[in-house]
C-alpha positions as CSV (number, residue, x, y, z in Angstrom):
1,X,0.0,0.0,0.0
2,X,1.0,3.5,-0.1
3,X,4.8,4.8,-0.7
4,X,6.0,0.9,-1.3
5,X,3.2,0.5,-4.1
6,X,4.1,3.6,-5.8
7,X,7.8,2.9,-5.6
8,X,6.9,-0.2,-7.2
9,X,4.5,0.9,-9.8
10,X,7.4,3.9,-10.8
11,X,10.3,1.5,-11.0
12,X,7.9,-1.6,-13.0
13,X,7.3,1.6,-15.6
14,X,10.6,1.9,-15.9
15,X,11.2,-1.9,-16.4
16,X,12.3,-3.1,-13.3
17,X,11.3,-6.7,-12.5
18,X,9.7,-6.5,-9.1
19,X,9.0,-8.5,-6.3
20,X,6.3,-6.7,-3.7
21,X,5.3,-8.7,-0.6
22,X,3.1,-7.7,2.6
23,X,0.6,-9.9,4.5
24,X,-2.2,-9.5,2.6
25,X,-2.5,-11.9,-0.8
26,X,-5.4,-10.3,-2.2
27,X,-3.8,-6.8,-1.7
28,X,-0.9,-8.1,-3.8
29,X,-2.5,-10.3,-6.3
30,X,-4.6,-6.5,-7.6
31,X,-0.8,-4.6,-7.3
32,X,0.8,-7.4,-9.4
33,X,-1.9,-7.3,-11.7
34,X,-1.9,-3.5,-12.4
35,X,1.7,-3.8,-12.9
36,X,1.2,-6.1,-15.6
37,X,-1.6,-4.4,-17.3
38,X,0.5,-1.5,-17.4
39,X,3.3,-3.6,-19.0
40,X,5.5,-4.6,-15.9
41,X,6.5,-7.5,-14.6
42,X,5.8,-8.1,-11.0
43,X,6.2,-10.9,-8.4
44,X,4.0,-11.2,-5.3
45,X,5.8,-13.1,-2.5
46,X,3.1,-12.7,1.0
47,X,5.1,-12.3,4.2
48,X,4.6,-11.2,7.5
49,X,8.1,-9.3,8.2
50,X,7.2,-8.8,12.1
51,X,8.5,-12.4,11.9
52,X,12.0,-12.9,11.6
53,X,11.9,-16.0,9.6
54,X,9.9,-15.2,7.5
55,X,11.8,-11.8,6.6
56,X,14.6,-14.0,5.9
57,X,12.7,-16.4,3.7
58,X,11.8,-13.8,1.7
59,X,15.3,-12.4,1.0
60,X,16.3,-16.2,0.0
61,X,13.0,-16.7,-2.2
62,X,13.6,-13.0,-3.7
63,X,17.4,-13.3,-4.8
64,X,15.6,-16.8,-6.1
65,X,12.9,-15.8,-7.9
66,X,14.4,-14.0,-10.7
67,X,18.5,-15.5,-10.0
68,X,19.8,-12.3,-8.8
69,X,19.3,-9.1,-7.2
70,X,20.1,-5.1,-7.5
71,X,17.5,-3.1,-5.9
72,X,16.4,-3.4,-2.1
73,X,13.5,-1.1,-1.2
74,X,12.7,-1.6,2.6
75,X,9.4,0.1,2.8
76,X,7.2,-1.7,5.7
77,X,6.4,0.5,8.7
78,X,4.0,0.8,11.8
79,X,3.3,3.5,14.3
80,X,1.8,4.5,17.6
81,X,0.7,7.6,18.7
82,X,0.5,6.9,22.3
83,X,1.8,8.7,26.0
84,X,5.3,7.3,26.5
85,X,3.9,5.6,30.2
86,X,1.2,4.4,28.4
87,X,3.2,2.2,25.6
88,X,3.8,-1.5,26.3
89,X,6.7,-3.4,26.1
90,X,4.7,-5.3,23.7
91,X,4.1,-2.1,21.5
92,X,7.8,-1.7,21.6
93,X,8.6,-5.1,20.4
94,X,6.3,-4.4,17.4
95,X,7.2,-1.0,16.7
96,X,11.0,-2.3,16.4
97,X,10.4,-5.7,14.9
98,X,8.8,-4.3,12.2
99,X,10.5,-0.8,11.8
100,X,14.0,-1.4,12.9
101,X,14.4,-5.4,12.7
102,X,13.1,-6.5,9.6
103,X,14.9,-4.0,7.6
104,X,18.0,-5.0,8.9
105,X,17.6,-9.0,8.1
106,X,16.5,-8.0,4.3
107,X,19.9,-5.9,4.2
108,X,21.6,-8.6,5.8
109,X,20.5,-11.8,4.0
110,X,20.3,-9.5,0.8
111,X,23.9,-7.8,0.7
112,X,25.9,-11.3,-1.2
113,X,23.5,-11.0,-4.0
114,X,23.4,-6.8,-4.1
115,X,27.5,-7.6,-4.0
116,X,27.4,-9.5,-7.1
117,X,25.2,-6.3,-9.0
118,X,26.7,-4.1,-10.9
119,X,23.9,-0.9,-10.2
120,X,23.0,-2.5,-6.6
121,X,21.3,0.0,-4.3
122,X,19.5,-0.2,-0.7
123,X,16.6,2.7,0.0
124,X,15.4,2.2,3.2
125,X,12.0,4.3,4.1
126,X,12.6,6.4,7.0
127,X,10.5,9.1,8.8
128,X,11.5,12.9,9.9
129,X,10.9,10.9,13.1
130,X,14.1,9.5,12.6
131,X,16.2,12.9,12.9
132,X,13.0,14.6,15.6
133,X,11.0,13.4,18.3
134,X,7.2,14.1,18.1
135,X,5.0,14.5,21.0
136,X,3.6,10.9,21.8
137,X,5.5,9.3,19.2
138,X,8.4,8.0,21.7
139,X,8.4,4.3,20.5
140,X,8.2,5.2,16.7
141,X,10.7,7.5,17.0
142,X,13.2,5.3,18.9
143,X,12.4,2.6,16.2
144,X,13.2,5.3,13.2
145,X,16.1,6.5,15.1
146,X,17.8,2.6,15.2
147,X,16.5,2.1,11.3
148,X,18.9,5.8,10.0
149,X,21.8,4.5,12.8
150,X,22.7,1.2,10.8
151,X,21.6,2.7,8.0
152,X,24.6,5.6,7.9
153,X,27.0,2.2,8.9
154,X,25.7,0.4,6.3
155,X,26.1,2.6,4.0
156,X,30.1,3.0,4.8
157,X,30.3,-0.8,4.9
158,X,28.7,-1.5,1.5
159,X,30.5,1.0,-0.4
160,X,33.9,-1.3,-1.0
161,X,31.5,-3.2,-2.7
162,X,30.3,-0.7,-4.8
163,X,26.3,-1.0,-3.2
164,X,24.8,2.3,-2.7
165,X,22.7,2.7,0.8
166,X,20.0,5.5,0.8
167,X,17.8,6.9,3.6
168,X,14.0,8.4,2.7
169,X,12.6,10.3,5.7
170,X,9.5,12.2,4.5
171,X,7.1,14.3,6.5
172,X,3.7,13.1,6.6
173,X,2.8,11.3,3.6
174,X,-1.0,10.6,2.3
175,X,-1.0,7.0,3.6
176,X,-3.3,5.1,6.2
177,X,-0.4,5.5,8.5
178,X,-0.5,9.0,9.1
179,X,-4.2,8.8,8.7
180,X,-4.5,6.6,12.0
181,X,-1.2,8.9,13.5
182,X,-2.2,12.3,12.8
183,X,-5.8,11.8,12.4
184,X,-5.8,16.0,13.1
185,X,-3.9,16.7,9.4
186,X,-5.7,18.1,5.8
187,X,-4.4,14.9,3.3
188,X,-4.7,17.3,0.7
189,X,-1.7,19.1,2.4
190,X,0.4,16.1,3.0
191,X,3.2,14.7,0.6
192,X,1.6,12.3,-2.2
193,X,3.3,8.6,-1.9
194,X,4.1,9.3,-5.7
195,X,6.5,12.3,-4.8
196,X,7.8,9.7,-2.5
197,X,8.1,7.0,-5.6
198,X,10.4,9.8,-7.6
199,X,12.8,10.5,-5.3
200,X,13.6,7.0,-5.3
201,X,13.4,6.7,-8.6
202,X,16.0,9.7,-8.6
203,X,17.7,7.8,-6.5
204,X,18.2,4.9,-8.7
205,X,19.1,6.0,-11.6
């Protein structure tokens, strides 16, 4: 949904294969099949990446499914918009599992087959919470904050191999995230997931 479909509708247009995974199938199926009708080629691969596992599976069947890699977009993100002495240790595991953890197995168990690219890049999807802290926004902050620190190591450690590492962190974006977040904010004022989908794109290429 949101920023990671347009990134992946912009880069299919410009004929990148890609492979777009979330938990829901049916959500996937209708983005794979846009991306076809619009001339693309798309693979749907479902996976819950608050499970560790199964955020490594997916890096394996990825690299798999097309016998190679260049491009890794991490895109998934939750938040919570809650009191700091309110939050849970349980929100915090979720916040960070998703936000901080995940993202760093798909760089991990990605980076021998981005080393083999000749163009290989890593965008990770950040949040201006990642460089500020928001008013009830302690646990997605600290998860933002952990996903831009190994980010800007990452990015010194990849460049021997020639892998460029790139950091996103928009303002609020039209999405159903910031919907449930700021409930409070005009969409028609936010940034459009599609200004999101050219940066990257910029990015890229």
């Amino acid at each position: 949904r949101g920023i990671g479909q347009a990134i992946a509708f912009r880069l299919a247009r410009e004929g990148v294969r890609v492979i777009v995974t979330a938990r829901d199938a049916e959500a996937l199926r209708q983005t794979v099949a846009r991306i076809e009708a619009d001339g693309g080629m798309a693979t749907a691969i479902p996976c819950n990446l608050s499970v560790p596992a199964q955020a490594q599976s997916l890096a394996q069947a990825a690299v798999a499914c097309y016998g190679g890699l260049d491009i890794l977009v991490n895109n998934a993100g939750t938040g919570l918009n809650k009191p700091l002495e309110e939050s849970t240790d349980e929100e915090w595991d979720r916040l960070f599992a998703i936000n901080a953890k995940a993202p760093f197995i798909l760089c991990r168990e990605c980076l021998p087959a981005l080393k083999l690219s000749k163009a290989a890049a890593i965008i990770n999807i950040g949040s201006v919470v990642g460089i500020k802290g928001y008013y009830r926004q302690a646990l997605y902050t600290a998860s933002k904050h952990a996903l831009m620190g190994f980010t800007k190591v990452l990015a010194e450690e990849a460049q021997a191999f020639g892998i460029r590492v790139h950091a996103i962190n928009p303002g609020g974006v039209n999405t159903s995230l910031i919907t449930r977040m700021r409930p409070d904010l005009d969409p028609a004022q936010l940034i459009q997931p599609e200004e999101i989908a050219e940066i990257a794109w910029f990015l890229l290429s």
